[in-house]
C-alpha positions in Angstrom: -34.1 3.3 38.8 -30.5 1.9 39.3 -30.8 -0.9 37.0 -32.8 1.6 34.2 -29.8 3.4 34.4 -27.3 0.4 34.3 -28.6 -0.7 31.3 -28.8 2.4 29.6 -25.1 3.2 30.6 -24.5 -0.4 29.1 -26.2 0.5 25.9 -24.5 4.0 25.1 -21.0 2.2 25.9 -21.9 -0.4 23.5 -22.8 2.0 20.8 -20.2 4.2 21.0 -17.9 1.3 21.1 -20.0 0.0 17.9 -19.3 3.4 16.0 -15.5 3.2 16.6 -15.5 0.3 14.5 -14.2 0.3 11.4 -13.6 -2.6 8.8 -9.6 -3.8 8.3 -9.1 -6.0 5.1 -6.2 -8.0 4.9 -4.7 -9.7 1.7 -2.4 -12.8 2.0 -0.7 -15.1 0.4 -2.5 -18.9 0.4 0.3 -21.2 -0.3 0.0 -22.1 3.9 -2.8 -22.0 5.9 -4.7 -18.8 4.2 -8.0 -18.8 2.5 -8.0 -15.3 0.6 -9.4 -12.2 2.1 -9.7 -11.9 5.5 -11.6 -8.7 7.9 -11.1 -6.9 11.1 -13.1 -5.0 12.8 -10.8 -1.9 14.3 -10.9 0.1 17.2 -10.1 3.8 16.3 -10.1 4.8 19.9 -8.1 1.7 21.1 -6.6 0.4 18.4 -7.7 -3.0 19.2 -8.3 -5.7 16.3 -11.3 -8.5 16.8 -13.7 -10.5 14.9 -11.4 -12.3 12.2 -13.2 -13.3 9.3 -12.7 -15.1 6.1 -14.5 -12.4 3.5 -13.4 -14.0 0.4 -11.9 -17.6 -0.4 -9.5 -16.8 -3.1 -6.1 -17.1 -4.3 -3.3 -15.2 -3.4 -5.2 -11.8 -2.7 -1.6 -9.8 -2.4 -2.3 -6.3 -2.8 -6.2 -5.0 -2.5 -7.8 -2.0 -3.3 -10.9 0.2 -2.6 -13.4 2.0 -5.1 -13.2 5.8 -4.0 -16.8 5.2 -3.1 -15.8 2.2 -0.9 -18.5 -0.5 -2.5 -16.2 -2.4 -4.2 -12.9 -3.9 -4.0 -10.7 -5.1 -6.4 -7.7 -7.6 -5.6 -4.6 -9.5 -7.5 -4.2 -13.0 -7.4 -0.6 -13.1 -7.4 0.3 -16.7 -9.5 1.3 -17.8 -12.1 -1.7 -17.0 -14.9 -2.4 -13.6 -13.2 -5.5 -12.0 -12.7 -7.0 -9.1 -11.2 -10.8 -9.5 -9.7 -13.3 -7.4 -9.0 -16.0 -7.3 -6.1 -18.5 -5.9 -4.5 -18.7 -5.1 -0.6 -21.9 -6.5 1.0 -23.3 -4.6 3.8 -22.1 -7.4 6.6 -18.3 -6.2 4.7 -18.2 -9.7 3.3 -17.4 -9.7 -0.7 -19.6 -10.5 -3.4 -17.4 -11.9 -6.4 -17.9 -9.7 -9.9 -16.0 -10.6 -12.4 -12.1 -11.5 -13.3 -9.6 -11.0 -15.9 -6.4 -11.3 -17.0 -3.6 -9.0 -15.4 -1.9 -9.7 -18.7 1.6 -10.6 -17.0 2.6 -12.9 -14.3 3.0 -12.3 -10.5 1.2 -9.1 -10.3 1.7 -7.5 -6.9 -0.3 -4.3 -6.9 -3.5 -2.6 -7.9 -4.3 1.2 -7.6 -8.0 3.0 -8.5 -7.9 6.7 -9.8 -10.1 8.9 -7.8 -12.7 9.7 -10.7 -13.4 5.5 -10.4 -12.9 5.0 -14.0 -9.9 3.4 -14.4 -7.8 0.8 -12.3 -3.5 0.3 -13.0 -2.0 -3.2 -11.9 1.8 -3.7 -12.0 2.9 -7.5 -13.1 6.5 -8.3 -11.1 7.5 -10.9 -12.9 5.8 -10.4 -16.0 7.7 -7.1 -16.3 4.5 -5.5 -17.5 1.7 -2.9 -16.5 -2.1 -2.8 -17.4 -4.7 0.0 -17.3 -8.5 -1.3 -16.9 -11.2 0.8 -17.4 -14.2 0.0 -14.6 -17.7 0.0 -15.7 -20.5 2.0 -13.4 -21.3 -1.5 -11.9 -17.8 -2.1 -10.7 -16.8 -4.8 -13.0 -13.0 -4.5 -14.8 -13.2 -4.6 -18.7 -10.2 -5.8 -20.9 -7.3 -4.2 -20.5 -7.1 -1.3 -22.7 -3.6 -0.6 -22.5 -0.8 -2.9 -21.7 3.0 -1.6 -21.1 6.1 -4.3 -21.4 8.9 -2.8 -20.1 11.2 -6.3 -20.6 14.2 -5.5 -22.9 16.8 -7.9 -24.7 19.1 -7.0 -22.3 17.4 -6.6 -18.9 14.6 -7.9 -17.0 11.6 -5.8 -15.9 9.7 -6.1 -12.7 7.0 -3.3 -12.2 6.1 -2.9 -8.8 3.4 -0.3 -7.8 1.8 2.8 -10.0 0.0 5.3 -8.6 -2.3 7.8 -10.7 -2.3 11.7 -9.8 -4.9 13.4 -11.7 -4.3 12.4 -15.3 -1.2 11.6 -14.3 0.2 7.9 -14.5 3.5 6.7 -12.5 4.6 3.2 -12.3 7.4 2.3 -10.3 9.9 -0.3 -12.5 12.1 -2.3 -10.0 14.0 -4.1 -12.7 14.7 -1.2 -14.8 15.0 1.2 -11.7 13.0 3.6 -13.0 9.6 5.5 -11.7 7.7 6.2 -15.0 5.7 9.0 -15.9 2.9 9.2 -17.8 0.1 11.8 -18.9 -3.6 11.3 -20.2 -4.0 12.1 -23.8 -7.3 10.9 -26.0 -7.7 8.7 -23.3 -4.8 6.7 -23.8 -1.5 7.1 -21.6 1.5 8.0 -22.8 5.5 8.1 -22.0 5.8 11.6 -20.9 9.4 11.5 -18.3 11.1 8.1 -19.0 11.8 8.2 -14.8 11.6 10.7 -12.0 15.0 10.3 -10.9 17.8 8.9 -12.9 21.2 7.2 -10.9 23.2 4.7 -12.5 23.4 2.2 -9.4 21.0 -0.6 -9.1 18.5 0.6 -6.3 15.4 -1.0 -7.0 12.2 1.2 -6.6 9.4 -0.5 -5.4 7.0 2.0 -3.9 6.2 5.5 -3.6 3.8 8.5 -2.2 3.5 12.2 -2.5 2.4 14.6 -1.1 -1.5 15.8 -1.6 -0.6 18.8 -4.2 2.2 16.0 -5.9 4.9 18.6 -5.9 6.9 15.8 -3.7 7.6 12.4 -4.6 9.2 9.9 -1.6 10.6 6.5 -3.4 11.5 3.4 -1.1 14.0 1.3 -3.0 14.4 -2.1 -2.1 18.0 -3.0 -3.2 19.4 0.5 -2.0 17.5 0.4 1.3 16.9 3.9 0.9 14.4 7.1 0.4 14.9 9.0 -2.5 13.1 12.2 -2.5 12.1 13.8 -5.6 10.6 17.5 -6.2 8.3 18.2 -9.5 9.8 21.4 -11.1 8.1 23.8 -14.0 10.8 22.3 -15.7 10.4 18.3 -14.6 11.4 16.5 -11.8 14.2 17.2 -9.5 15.7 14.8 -7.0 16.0 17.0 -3.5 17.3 14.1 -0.7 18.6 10.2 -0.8 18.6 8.3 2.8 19.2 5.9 4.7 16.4 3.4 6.1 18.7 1.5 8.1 20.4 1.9 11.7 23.8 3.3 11.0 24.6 -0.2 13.2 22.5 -2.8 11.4 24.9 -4.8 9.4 22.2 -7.3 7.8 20.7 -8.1 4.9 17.6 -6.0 4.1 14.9 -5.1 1.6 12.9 -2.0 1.5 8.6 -2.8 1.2 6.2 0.0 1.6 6.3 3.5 1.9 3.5 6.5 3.4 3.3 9.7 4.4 1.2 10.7 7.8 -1.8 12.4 7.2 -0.4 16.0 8.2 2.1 15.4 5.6 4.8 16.0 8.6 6.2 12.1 8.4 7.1 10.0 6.7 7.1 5.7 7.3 9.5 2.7 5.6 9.2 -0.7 6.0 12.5 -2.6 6.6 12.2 -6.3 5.7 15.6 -7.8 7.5 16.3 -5.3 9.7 12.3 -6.1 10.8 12.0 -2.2 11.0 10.0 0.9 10.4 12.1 3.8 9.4 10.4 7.0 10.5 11.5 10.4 9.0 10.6 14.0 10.0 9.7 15.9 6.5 10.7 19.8 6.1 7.5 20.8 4.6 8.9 23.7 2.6 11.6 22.0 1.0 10.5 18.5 1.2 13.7 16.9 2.3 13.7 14.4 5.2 15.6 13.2 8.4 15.6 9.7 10.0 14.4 10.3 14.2 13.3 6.8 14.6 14.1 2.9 13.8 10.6 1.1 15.6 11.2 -2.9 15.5 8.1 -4.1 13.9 7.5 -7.1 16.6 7.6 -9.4 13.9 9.1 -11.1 10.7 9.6 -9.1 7.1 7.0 -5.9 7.3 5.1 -5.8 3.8 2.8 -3.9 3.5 1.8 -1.2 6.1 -1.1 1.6 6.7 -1.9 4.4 8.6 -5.4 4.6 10.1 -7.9 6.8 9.1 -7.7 8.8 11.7 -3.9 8.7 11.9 -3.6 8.0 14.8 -2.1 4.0 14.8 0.0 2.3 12.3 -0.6 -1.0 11.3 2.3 -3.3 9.5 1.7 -6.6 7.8 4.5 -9.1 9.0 4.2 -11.3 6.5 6.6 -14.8 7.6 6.1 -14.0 11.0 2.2 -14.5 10.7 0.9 -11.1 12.7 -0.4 -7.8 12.5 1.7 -5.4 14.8 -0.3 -2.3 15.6 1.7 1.7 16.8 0.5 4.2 18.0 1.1 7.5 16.7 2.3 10.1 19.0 1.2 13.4 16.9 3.5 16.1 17.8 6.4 14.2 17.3 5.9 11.3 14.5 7.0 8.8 16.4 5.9 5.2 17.4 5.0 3.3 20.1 4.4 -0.6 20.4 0.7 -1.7 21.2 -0.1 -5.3 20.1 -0.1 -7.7 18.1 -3.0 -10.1 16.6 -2.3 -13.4 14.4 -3.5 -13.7 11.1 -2.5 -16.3 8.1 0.4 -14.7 5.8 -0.7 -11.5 5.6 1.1 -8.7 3.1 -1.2 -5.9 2.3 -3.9 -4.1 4.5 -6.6 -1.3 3.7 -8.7 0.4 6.0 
């Protein structure tokens, strides 16, 4: 009876340990000792990261994203030529190769997926360009249908990250500091705000989120090292708040990465690559501005890309010369972080759960 009872006490711990799995795909850069794609599986009760796998040999997987329905993925290869891939999630989470084409600009850095699954966006850094894809029902990427060149005679471009918003378009400009916006007409996109916020110093957006209803827009620039926060108005957009990510005492150099809001929309996350920080800002939630309450050392080297789980609970960040994956936790009334772990993983600089 004992040992019955052993092994079934054995069996439900395994199971429910089983189900708090959930897959972690990490892109990287292969110009070391990284093969492409690589998997976790993640605890959501622990936060603990195990089985490392290689799910896709390929090169320079930078930035990765999910289908809304979650069977396909679709990466960058971040060289020279520039291409975007597409592929299909097998049910072990390994990836099934689709098809590839051209990202039609050079080092592109960043791929977004509407939520409709018709259409994918990929920003091109040093090509100074952006492409819109549409996505056929079996997941492949066509041609692009629509390519944006934002290089001028007299200054460079480097787009950096665009998100869509319902038939919305924005694409975040880093040479031209800029955050572009664009609206869905006859299928096409077109120029509707030439930026979100205007300044005349050379901040360098790089990424941005907002807030579910998009009334609130939170850009991380990269030169300025700061948040700008940006309110859309009946009559366009209005800028609301500009901070600091940086400890009033940090005297480095430093360049801003990623950017996300928690998942009650209370707080908001910046990486600092330099300082080797994330920033961590308590939103007003009526009038969207924001105030700095923490500055968490990353335990590592230049934080790229980081996430927030899905059950919000832990924060994940990407250090990419450092060669780990630092995991927080979350402490829910407050916002704030607390150091867990750390696992090793080749180069990595973008993660999605």
């Amino acid at each position: 009876m004992k040992t019955t009872l052993l092994f079934l006490s054995l069996t439900l711990t395994f199971l429910t340990n089983h189900a708090q799995n959930i897959p972690l795909y990490v892109g990287t850069y292969t110009d070391g000792t990284s093969e492409g794609i690589y998997k976790f599986q993640f605890n959501t009760k622990t936060g603990a990261l195990s089985e490392l796998q290689l799910a896709m040999a390929t090169e320079n997987p930078s930035f990765i994203a999910y289908s809304p329905n979650r069977k396909y993925m679709y990466a960058v290869s971040e060289s020279l030529g520039g291409s975007v891939s597409a592929y299909k999630i097998q049910e072990n989470g390994l990836l099934k190769f689709l098809n590839k084409v051209s990202s039609n600009g050079t080092g592109p850095c960043h791929i977004a997926i509407n939520k409709q699954d018709t259409k994918a966006v990929v920003s091109n850094y040093r090509g100074g360009s952006a492409a819109i894809y549409s996505i056929a029902r079996d997941g492949t990427l066509q041609e692009a249908s629509q390519v944006f060149n934002y290089d001028t005679p007299e200054r460079k471009a480097h787009a950096h990250s665009a998100q869509f918003f319902k038939d919305d378009l924005f694409i975040a400009d880093l040479g031209m500091n800029v955050v572009y916006h664009y609206t869905l007409k006859n299928n096409q996109y077109a120029l509707a705000t030439p930026s979100i916020f205007s300044t005349t110093q050379n901040p360098g957006p790089r990424h941005f989120t907002f807030t579910k209803n998009g009334q609130f827009f939170y850009v991380i620039n990269e030169y300025g090292n700061s948040v700008v926060s940006v309110k859309r108005t009946d009559a366009g957009f209005e800028q609301i708040d500009d901070d600091s990510t940086l400890d009033e005492n940090y005297k480095g150099e430093n360049a801003c990465a990623d950017i996300h809001l928690s998942k009650n929309e209370l707080y908001l996350y910046g990486s600092n690559r330099g300082e080797n920080t994330i920033a961590v800002f308590k939103r007003n939630k009526y009038n969207g501005t924001i105030e700095k309450i923490q500055t968490m050392p990353v335990h590592g080297d230049w934080p790229r890309n980081f996430t927030l789980d899905p059950t919000g609970k832990f924060l994940l960040v990407a250090n990419q010369k450092s060669q780990n994956i630092s995991v927080f936790s979350i402490d829910m009334p407050t916002g704030k972080l607390s150091f867990l772990h750390e696992v090793k993983v080749p180069t990595p600089v973008c993660l999605l759960f």
